[in-house]
N, C-alpha and C positions, 0 to 999 in steps of 0.2 A: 507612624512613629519612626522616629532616625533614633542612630547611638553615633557616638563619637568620642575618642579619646583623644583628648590634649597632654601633650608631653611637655611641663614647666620643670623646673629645679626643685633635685629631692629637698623634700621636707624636714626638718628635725622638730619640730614644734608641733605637739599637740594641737596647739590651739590655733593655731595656721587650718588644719585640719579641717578641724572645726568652723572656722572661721569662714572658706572657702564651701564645705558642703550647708553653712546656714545660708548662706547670701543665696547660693546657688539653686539649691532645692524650693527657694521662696520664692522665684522666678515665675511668670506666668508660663505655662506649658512643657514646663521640666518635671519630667516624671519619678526619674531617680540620679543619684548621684554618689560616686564610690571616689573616693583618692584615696590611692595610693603612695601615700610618703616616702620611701624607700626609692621607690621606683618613680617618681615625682610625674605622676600617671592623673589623670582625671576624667573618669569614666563618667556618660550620663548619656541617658535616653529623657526621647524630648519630644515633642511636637514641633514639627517644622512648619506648623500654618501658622503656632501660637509666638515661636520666638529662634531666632534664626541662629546660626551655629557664630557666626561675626556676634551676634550680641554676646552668648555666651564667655569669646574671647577676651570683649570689652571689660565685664564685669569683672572678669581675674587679674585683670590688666588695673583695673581701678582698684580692685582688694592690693596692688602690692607686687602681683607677681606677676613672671615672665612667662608667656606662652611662647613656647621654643616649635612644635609642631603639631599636626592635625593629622588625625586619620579617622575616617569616617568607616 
């Protein structure tokens, strides 16, 4: 299992929220998934054989939002 936190722009929207932890968590091999709005954070543990930390990127990048940086 890997974790990694993506740093995008804080959130003011609910449903951004929402939006980003539905797409995310239905991911082949994404275990859990926490954003933080406030602090425009997006936490998730995941399987690194199942789907790679660049997919993850993509998917947020396709929802709308910017991925600003990465820490694993």
């Amino acid at each position: 299992m890997m974790k990694a936190v993506l740093q995008i722009a804080p959130l003011e929207c609910a449903g951004c929220v929402k939006k980003l932890e539905d797409h995310l968590s239905q991911m082949n091999g994404v275990i859990s998934v926490n954003v933080f709005p406030q602090l425009g954070k997006v936490r998730m543990e995941f399987d690194r054989i199942k789907v790679h930390v660049h997919q993850l990127e993509k998917t947020i990048s396709t929802l709308g939002f910017q991925v600003l940086s990465l820490k694993n």
